[in-house]
C-alpha positions in Angstrom: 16.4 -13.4 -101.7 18.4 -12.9 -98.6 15.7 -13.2 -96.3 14.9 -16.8 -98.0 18.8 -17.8 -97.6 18.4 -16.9 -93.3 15.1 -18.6 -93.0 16.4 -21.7 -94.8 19.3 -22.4 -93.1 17.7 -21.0 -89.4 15.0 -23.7 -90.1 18.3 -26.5 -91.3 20.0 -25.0 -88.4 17.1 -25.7 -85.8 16.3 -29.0 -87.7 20.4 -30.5 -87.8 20.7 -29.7 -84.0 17.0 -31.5 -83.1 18.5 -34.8 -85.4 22.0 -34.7 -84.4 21.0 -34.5 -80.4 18.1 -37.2 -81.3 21.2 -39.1 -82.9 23.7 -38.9 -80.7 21.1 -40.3 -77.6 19.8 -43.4 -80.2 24.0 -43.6 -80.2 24.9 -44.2 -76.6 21.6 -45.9 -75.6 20.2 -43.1 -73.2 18.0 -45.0 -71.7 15.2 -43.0 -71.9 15.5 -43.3 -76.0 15.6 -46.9 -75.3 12.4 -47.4 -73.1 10.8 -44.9 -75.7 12.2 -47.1 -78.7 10.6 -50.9 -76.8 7.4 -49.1 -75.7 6.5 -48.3 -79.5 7.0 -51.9 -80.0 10.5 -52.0 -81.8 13.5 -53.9 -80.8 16.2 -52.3 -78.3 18.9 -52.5 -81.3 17.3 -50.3 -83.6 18.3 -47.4 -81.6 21.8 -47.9 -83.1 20.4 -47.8 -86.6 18.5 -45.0 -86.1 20.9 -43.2 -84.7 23.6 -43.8 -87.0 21.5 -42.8 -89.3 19.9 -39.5 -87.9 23.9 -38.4 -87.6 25.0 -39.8 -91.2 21.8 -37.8 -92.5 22.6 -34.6 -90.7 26.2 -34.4 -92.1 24.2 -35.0 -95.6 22.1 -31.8 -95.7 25.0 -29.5 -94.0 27.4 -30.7 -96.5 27.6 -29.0 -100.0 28.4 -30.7 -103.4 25.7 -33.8 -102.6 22.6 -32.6 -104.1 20.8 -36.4 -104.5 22.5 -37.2 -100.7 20.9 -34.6 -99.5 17.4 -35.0 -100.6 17.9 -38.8 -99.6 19.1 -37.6 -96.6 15.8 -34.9 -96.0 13.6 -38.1 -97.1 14.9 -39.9 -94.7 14.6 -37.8 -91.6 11.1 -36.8 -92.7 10.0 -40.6 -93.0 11.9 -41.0 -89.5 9.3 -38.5 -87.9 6.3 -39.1 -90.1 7.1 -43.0 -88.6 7.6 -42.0 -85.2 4.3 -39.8 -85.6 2.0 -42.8 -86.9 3.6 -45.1 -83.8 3.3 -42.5 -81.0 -0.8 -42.0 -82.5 -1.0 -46.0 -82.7 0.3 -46.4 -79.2 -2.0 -44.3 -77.3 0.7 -41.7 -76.5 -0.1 -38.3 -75.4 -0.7 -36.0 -78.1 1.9 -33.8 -77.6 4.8 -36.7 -78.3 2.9 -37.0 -81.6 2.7 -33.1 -82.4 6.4 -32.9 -81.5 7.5 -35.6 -84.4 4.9 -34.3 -87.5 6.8 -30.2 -86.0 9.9 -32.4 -86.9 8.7 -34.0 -89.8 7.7 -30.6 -90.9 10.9 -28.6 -90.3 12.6 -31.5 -92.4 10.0 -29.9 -95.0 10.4 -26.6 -94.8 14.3 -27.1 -94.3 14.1 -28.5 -98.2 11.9 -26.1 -100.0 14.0 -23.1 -98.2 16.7 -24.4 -99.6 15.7 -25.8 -103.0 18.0 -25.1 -105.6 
């Protein structure tokens, strides 16, 4: 049992820092994020939303007490990446922007079941 309760929160570790850094750039418009977000083929001010929302959904699965917030919050993050995924693969991007969103989409996964209650 205490080998489940490190790898879960190692993986929710590993996973909060990749969404809350992915966040905080969406946040103050790091260019890069930007050029990333209008190359896919979405508009410059959905950076904000995303971001907001990567932050709002990291503070969800840290945060005890919130059992259905979380799991909206782990949806959310996993439909972010899955998303991001699909576009990078529709795009013509190189494979290895695609295989770093479904790793992401993943660890949202694994984060959950590690932690299922």
């Amino acid at each position: 049992m205490r080998v489940k309760v490190i790898a879960g929160w190692s993986v929710t570790v590993l996973l909060v820092l990749a969404v809350v850094s992915g966040g905080v750039a969406e946040l103050v418009h790091r260019p890069d994020n930007v050029a990333g977000i209008v190359h896919l083929g979405y508009p410059e001010y959905l950076a904000t939303l995303l971001g907001a929302g990567k932050l709002l959904g990291a503070v969800a699965i840290v945060t005890p007490g919130f059992p259905v917030l979380r799991e909206w919050a782990y949806a959310g993050v996993f439909f972010n990446m899955a998303g991001a995924a699909f576009s990078h693969l529709m795009s013509g991007d190189p494979a290895w922007r695609v295989a770093v969103t479904l790793g992401l989409a993943g660890l949202a996964l694994a984060s959950r079941a590690l932690r299922a209650r």
